[in-house]
C-alpha positions in Angstrom: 0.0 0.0 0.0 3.0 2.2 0.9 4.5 1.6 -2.7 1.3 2.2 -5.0 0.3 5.3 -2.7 3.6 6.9 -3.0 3.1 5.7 -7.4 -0.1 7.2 -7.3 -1.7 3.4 -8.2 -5.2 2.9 -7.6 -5.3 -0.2 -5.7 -8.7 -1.9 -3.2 -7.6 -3.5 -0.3 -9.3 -5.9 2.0 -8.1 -6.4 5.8 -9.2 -9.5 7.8 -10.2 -8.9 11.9 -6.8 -10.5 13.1 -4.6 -9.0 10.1 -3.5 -12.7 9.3 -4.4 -12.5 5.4 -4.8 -9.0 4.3 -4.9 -8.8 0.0 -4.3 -5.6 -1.6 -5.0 -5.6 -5.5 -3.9 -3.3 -8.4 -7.3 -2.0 -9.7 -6.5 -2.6 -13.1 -5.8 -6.6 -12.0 -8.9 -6.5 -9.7 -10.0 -10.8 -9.8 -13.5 -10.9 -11.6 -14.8 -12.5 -8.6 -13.9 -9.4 -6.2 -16.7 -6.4 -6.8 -17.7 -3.1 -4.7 -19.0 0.1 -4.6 -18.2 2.9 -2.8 -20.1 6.1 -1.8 -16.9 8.7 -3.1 -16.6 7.0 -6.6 -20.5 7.3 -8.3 -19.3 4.5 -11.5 -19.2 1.7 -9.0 -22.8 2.0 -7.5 -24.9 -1.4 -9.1 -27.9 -1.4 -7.2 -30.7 -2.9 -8.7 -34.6 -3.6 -8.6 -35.0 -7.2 -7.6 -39.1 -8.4 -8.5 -39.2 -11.3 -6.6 -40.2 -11.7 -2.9 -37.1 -11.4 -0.5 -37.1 -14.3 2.6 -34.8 -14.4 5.4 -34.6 -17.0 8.4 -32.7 -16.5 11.4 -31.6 -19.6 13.8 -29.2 -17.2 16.4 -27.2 -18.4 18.8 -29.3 -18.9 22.2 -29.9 -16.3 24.5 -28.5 -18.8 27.2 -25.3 -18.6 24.9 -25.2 -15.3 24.9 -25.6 -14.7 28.6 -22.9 -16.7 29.2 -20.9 -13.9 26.9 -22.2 -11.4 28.1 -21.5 -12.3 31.8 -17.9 -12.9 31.1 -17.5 -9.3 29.5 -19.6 -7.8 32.6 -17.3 -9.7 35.0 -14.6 -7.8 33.4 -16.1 -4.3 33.0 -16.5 -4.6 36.8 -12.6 -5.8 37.3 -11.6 -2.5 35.0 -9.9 -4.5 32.4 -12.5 -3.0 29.9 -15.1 -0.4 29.0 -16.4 -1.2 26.3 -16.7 -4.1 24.2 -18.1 -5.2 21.0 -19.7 -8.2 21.7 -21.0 -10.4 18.3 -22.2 -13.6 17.5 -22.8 -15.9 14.1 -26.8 -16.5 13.7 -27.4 -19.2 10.7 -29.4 -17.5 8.3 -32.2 -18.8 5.3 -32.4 -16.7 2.3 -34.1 -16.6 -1.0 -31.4 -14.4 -2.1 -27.6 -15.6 -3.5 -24.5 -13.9 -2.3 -24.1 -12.3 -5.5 -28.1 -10.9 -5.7 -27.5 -9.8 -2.1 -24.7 -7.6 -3.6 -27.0 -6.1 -6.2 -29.8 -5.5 -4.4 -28.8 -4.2 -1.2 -29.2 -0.5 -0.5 -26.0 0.6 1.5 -23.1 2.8 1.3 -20.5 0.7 0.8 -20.6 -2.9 -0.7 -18.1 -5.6 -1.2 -18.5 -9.2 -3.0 -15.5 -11.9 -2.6 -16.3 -14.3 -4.8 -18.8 -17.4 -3.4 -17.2 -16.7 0.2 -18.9 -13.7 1.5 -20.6 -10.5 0.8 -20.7 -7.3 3.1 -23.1 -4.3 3.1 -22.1 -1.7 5.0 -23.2 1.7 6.7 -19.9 2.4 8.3 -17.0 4.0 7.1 -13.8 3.3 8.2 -11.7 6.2 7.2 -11.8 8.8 4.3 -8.6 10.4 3.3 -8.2 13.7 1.1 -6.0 16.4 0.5 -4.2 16.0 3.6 -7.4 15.4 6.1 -8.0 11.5 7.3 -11.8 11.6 9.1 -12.9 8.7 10.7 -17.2 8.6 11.6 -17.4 5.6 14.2 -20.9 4.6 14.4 -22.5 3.5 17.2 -26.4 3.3 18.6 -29.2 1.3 17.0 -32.8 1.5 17.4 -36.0 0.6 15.9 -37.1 3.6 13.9 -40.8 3.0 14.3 -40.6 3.3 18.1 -42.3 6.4 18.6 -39.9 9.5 19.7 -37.1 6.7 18.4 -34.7 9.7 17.7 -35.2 11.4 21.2 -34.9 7.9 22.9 -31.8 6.9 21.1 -30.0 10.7 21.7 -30.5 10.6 25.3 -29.8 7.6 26.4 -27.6 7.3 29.0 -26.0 3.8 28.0 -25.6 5.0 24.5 -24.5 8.6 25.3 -21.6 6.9 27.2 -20.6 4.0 24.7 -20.9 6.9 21.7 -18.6 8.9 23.8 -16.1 6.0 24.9 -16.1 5.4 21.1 -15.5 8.7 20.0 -13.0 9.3 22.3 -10.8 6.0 21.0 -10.7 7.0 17.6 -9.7 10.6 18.5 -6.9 8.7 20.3 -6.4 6.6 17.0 -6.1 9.5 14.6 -4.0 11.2 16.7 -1.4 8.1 16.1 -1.4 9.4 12.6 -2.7 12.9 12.3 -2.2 16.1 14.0 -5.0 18.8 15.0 -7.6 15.5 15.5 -10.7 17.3 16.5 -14.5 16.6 16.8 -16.2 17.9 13.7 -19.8 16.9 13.9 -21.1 14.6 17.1 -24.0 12.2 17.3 -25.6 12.3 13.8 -28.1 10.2 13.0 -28.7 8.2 9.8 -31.4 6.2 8.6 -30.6 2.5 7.3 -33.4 0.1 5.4 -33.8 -2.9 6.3 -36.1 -6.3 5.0 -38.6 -5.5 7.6 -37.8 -2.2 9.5 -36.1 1.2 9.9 -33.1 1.6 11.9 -31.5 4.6 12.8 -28.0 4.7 13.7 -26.0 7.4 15.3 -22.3 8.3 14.2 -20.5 11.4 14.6 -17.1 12.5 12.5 -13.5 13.1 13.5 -11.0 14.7 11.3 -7.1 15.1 11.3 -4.5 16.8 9.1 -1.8 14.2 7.7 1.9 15.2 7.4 3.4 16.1 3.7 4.1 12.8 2.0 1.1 10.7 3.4 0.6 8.9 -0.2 4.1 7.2 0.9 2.4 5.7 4.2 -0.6 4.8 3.3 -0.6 1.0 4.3 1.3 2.4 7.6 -1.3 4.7 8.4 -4.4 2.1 7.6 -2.6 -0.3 9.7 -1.6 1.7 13.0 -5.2 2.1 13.4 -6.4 -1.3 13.2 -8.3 -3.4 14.8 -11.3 -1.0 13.9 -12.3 0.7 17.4 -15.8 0.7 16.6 -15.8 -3.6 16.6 -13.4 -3.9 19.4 -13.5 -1.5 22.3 -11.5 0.1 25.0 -8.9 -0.4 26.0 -8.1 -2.2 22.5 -4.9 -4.5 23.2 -6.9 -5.9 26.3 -10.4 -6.0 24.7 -9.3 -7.8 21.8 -8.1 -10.9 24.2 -11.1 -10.4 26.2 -13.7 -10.9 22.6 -11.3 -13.8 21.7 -12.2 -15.7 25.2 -15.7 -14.4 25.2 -17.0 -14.7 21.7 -15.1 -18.4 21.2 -15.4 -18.3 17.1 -13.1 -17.0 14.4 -14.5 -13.6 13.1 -12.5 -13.8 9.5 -13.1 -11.1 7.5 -15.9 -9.7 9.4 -15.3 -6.5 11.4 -12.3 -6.0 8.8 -11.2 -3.3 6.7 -12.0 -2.9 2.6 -11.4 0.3 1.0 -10.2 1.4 -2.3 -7.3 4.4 -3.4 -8.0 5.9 -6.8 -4.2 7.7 -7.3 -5.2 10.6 -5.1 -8.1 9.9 -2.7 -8.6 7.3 0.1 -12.2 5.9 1.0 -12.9 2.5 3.4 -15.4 0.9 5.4 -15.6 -1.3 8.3 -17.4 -5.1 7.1 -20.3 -5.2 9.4 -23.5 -6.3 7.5 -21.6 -9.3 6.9 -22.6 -12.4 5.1 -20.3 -15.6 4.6 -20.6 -19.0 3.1 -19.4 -22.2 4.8 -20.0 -26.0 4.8 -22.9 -26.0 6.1 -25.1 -22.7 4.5 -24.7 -19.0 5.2 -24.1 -17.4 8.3 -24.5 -13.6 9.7 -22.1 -12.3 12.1 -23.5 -9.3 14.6 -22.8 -7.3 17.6 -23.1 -4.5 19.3 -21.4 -2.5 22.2 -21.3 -3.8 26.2 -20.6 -1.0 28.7 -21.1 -1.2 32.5 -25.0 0.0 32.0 -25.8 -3.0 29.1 -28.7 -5.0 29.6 -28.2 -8.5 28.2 -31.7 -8.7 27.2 -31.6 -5.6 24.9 -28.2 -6.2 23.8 -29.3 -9.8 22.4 -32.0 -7.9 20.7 -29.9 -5.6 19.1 -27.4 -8.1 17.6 -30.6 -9.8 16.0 -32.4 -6.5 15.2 -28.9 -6.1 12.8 -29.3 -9.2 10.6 -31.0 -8.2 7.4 -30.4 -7.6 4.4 -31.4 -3.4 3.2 -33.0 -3.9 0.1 -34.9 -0.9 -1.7 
């Protein structure tokens, strides 16, 4: 990433969770089974109208399971050793839909295919670099739009007004790895996301920085001094990342990764939530959402499931 930045090469890349099997591809030697589309570059957007009926069966892990999780994390919120944790989970899911029609269908901002193996529709951007500012937009609180006052309820909550704030405060402390004059440029947005049977909205604020002279050189340097994604991990990250690992007991692959793509002067990326994957045995969705000291485990279990769907038009 470091060498085509600093050639002005357009390149995508795609960043696994544990960083074990990253792939970064000239654009002009992109595989035929890799597409996307990102929001800052219009000629990739392929959604399309899709006549048939759209079905999708959920078999989640049990709340039992999950308690279990979620107890663990609790136990160490309580010893200090975290505060704040994104906690997810793999629920086996039915759908009248391929990977690929998933891809063209779904309504989001960013959208990656990987061949057979997965597909990811995302609402989340990662980090967006141009002319010398990186920006960052964690996103974090969920609700059911059609709860009545949803966007009052979701603003003033006092669990989500201190996991948005925890959030916001690690990716400051990210950027500022990276950028100089990191500052706060528009907190607690909200955005509306369609979904197979509902309306979400989902609150996000933006962070900006100014890069040094020469950033097209470090690219791949500055990408990876930020990862693991705060947004899917937590605080503090070196710690919460063992804690998920003993808590969440499955392989998260790709999901809660990086993809983004470099065009020769500008940087765009998301974070793969709204994730898909294939395996042996059918197609499974991997959620989450955020654990602080105030969670409750039923509402948390609630949102994980309330974020497998599919956002068709």
């Amino acid at each position: 990433m470091n060498i085509l930045g600093s050639r002005g090469e357009p390149f995508l890349f795609i960043i696994d969770a544990g960083l074990k099997k990253p792939e970064i591809h000239k654009l002009d030697e992109l595989p035929s089974g890799i597409k996307f589309v990102m929001p800052q570059f219009p000629e990739t957007r392929t959604v399309q109208i899709y006549s048939k009926s759209v079905t999708l069966g959920k078999t989640p892990v049990s709340f039992k399971a999950y308690s279990e999780a979620f107890s663990y994390v609790m136990k160490n919120i309580r010893h200090g050793n975290t505060y704040l944790l994104n906690l997810t989970f793999p629920t086996r899911i039915e759908t009248s839909l391929t990977l690929e029609e998933i891809f063209r269908i779904s309504v989001a901002k960013y959208k990656l295919l990987y061949y057979n193996s997965f597909v990811v529709f995302s609402p989340e951007i990662f980090v967006r670099i141009r002319d010398g500012i990186i920006s960052s937009y964690p996103m974090k609180g969920t609700i059911d739009a059609s709860v009545p006052s949803a966007a009052e309820i979701i603003l003033n909550d006092v669990k989500e007004i201190a996991e948005h704030n925890t959030i916001v405060d690690l990716l400051r402390n990210d950027l500022s790895i990276v950028a100089g004059n990191v500052r706060v440029t528009r907190y607690r947005y909200i955005e509306k996301i369609k979904t197979t049977d509902r309306e979400l909205l989902q609150v996000s604020s933006e962070i900006t920085g100014d890069l040094m002279d020469g950033y097209m050189n470090h690219l791949g340097t500055i990408i990876t001094k930020m990862l693991p994604a705060g947004s899917v991990t937590g605080a503090p990250k070196q710690e919460t990342v063992r804690i998920i690992r003993e808590s969440e007991k499955y392989e998260r692959g790709w999901y809660s990764g990086v993809f983004g793509l470099f065009d020769g002067k500008m940087l765009d990326s998301a974070v793969m939530i709204r994730y898909i994957e294939r395996d042996d045995m059918g197609l499974v969705f991997k959620s989450g959402g955020g654990i602080t000291y105030l969670s409750d485990p039923v509402k948390e279990y609630d949102e994980l499931l309330s974020k497998v769907y599919v956002p068709v038009g």
